[in-house]
N, CA and C of each residue as an Amber inpcrd file, in Angstrom:
protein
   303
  -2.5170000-123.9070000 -82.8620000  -3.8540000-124.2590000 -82.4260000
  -4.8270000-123.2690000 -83.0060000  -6.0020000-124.0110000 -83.2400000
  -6.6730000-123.1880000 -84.1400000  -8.5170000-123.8510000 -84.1330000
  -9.3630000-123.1390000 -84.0700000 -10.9680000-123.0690000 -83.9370000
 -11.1930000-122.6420000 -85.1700000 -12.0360000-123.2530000 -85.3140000
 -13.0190000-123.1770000 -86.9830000 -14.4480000-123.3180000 -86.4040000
 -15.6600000-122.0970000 -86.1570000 -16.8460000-122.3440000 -85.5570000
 -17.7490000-122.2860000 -87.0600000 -18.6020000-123.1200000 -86.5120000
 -19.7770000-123.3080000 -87.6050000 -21.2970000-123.0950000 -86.4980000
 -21.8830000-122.2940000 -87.0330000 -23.5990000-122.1380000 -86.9550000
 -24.0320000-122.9810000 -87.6310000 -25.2790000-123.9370000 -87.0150000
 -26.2310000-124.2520000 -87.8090000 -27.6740000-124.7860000 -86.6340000
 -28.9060000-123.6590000 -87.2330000 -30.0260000-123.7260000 -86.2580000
 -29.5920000-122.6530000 -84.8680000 -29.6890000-123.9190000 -84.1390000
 -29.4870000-123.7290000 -82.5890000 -28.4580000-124.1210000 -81.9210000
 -27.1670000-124.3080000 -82.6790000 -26.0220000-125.2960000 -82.1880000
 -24.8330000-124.7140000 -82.8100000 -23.8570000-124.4560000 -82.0270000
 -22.7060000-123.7890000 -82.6270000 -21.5000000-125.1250000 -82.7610000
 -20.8670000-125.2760000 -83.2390000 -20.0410000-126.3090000 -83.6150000
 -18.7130000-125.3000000 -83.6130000 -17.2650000-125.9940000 -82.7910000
 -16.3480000-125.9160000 -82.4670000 -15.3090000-126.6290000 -82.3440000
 -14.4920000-126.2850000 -84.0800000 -14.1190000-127.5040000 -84.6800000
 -12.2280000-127.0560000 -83.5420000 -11.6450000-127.7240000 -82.8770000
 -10.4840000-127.2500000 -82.2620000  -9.2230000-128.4080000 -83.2930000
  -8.1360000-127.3220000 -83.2550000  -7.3460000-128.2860000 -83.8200000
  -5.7830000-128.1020000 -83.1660000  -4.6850000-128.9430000 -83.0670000
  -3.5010000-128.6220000 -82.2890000  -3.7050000-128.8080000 -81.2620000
  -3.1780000-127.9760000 -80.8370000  -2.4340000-128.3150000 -78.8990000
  -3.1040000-127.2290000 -78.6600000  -4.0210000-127.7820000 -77.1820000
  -4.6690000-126.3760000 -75.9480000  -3.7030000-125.8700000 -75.3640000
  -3.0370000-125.4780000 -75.0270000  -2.5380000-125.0540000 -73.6510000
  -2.7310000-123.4960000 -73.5950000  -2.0910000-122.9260000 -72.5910000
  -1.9890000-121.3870000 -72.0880000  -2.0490000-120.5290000 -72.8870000
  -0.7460000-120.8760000 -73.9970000  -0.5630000-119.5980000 -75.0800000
  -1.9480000-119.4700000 -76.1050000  -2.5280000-120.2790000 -76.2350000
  -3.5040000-120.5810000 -77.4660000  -5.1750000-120.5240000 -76.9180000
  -4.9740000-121.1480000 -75.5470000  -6.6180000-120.8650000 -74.9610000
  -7.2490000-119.9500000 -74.9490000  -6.7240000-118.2840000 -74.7160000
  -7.4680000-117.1970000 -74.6720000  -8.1550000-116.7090000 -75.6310000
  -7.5300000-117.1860000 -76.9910000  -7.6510000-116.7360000 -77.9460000
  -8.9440000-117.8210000 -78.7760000  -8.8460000-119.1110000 -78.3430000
 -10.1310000-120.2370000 -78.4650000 -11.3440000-119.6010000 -77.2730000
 -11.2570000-119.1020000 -76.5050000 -12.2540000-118.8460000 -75.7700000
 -12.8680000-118.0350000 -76.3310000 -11.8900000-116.5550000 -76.4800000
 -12.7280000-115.6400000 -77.1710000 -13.5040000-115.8030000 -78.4520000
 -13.0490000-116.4540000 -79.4090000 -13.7850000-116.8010000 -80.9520000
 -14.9230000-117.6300000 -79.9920000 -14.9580000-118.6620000 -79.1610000
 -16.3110000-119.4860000 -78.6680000 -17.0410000-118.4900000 -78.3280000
 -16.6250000-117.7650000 -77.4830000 -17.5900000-116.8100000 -76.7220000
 -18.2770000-115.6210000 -77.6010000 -18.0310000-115.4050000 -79.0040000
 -18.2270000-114.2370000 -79.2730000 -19.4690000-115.1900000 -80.3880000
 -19.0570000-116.1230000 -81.0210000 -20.0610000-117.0020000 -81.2290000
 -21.1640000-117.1920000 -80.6510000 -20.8860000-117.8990000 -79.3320000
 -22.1450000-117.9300000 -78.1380000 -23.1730000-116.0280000 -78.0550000
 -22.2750000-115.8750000 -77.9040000 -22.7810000-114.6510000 -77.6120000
 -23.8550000-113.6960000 -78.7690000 -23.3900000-114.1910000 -80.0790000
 -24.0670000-113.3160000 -81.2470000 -25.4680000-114.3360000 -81.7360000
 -25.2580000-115.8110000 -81.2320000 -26.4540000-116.9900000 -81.9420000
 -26.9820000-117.3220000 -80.5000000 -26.6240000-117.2160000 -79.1400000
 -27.4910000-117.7170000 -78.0220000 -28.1370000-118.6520000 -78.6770000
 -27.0710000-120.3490000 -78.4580000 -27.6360000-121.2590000 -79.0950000
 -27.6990000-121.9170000 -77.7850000 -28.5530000-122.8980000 -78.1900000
 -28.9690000-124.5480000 -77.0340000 -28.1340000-124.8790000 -76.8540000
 -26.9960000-125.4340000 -78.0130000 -26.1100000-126.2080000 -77.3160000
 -24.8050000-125.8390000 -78.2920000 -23.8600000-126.0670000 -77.3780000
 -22.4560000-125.6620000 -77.9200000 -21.6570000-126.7580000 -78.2630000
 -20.8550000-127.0980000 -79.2900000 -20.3450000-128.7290000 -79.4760000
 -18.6100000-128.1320000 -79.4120000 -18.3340000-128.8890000 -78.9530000
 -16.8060000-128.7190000 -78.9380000 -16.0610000-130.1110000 -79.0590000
 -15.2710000-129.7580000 -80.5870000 -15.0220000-131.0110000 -81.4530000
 -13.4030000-131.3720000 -81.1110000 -13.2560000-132.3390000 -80.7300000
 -11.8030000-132.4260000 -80.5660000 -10.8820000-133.3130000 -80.8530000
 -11.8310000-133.4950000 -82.2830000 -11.1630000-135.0270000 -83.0910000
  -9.8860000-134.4620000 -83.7820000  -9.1490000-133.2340000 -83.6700000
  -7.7000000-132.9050000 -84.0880000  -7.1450000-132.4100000 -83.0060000
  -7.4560000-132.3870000 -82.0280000  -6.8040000-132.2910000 -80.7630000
  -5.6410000-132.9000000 -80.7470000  -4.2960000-132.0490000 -80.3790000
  -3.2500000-133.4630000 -80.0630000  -2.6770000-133.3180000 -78.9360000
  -2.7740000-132.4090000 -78.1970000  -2.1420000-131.9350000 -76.6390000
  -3.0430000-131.4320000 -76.0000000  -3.4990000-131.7570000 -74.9740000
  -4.6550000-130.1620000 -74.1810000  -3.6230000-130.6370000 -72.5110000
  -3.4090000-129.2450000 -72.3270000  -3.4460000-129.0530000 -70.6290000
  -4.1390000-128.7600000 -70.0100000  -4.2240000-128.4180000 -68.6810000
  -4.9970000-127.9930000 -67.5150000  -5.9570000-126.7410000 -68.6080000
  -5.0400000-126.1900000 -68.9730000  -6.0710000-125.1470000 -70.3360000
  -7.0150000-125.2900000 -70.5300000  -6.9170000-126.5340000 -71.1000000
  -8.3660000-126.9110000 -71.9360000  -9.0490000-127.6140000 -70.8830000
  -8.9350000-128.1190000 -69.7430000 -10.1700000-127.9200000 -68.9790000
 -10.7410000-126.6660000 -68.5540000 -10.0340000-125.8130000 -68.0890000
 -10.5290000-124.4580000 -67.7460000 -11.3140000-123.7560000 -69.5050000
 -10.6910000-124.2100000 -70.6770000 -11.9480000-123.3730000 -71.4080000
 -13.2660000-124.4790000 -71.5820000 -12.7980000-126.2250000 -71.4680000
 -14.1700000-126.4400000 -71.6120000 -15.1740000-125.7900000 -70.0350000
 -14.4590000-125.8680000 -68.8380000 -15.3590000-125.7950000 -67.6810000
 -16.0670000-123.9360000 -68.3170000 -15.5650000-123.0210000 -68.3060000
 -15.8650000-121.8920000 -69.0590000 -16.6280000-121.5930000 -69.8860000
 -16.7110000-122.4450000 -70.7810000 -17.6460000-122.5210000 -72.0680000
 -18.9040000-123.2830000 -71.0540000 -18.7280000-124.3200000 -70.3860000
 -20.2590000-125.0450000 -69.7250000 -20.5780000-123.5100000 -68.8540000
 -20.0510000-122.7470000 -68.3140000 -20.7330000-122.0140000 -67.4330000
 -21.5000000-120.7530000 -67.8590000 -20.5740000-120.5030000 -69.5070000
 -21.2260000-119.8500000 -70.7420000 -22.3820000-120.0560000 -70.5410000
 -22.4340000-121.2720000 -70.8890000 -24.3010000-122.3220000 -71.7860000
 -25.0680000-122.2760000 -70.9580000 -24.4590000-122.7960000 -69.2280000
 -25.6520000-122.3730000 -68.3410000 -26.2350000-121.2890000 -67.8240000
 -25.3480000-120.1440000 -67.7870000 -26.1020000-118.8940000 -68.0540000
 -27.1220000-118.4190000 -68.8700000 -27.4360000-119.0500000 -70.2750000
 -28.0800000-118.6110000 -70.9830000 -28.9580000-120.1380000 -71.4290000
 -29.0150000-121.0890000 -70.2040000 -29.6640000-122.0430000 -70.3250000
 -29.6890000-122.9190000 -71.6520000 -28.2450000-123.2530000 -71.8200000
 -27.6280000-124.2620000 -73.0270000 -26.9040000-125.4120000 -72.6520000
 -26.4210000-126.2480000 -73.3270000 -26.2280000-127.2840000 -73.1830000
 -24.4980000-127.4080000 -73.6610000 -23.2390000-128.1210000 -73.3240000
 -22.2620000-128.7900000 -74.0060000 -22.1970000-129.8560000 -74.2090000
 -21.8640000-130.2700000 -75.6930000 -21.1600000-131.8170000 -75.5790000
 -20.0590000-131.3770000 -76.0030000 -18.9730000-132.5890000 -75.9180000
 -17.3910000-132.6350000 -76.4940000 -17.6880000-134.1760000 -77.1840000
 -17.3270000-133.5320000 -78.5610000 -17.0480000-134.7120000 -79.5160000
 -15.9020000-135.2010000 -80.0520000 -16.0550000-136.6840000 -80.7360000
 -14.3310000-136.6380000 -81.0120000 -13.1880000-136.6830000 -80.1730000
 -13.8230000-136.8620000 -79.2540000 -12.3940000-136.6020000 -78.2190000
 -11.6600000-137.4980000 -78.2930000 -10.2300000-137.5430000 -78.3790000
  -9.3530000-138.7460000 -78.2080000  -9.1360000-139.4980000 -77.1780000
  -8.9120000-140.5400000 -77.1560000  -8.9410000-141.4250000 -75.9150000
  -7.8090000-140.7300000 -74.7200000  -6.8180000-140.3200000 -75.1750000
  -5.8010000-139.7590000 -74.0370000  -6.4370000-138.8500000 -73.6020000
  -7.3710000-137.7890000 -74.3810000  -7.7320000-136.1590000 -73.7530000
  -9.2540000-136.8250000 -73.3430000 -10.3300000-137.9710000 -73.6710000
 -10.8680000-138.3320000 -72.7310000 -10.4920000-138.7870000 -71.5600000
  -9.8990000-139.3340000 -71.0610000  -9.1550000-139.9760000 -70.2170000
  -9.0240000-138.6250000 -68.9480000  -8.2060000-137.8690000 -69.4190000
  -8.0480000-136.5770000 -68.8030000  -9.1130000-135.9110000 -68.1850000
  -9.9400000-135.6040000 -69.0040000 -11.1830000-135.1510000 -69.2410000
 -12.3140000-135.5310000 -67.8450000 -12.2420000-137.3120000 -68.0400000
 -13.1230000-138.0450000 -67.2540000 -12.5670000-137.9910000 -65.7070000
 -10.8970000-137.7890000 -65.4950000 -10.1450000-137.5820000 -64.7780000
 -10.5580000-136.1760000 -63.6680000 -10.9450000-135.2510000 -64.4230000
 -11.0850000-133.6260000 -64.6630000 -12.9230000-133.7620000 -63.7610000
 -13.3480000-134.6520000 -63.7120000 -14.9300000-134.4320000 -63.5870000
 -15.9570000-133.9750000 -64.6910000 -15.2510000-133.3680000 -65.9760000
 -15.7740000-133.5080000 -67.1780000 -17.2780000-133.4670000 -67.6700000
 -17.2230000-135.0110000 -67.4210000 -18.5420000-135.7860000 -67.0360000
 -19.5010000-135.2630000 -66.9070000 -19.7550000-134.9120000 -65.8530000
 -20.5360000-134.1520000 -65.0950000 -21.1790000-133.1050000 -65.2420000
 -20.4280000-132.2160000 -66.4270000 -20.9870000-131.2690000 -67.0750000
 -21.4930000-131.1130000 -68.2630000 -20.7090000-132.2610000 -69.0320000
 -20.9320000-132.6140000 -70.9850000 -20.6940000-133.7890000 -71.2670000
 -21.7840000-133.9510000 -71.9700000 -21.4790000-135.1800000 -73.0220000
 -20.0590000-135.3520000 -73.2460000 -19.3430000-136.5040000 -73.1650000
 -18.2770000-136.5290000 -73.9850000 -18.4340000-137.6840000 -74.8390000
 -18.0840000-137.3720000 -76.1800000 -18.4500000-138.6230000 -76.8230000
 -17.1190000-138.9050000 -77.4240000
């Protein structure tokens, strides 16, 4: 599992690829967060069109990353998401916090 972040403007892009789970999340949080942290952008995108597994993990880093953005009054969407890890997702309350597209 593996993050590829891109800057551009006001929007950090968070390309995720592989499987979320336990062993691999800490290490996706930190690259998001250190991102967030150096561009204090509007909105954070978290891409998850190579996603192929996420656990309970990857709700706890997307819920994490939304509580990031609202601290510093930003926004998440999740793009790309696959229909199984939407599913989950929408399951999760998700919703409620980000775009999922």
């Amino acid at each position: 599992m593996g993050v590829r972040i891109e800057t551009e403007e006001s929007t950090v892009n968070a390309y995720l690829d592989g499987e979320i789970d336990h062993h691999c999340a800490p290490g996706i949080r930190s690259e998001i967060d250190m991102a967030v942290d150096a561009g204090s952008p509007e909105m954070l995108v978290l891409d998850f069109g190579e996603v192929t597994f996420m656990d309970s993990s990857g709700i706890g880093l997307v819920m994490g990353r939304y509580q990031v953005m609202k601290n510093i009054g930003g926004r998440v969407c999740l793009r790309n998401t696959p229909k199984h890890i939407k599913k989950v997702m929408h399951l999760a309350g998700l919703d409620k916090f980000a775009n999922i597209l």
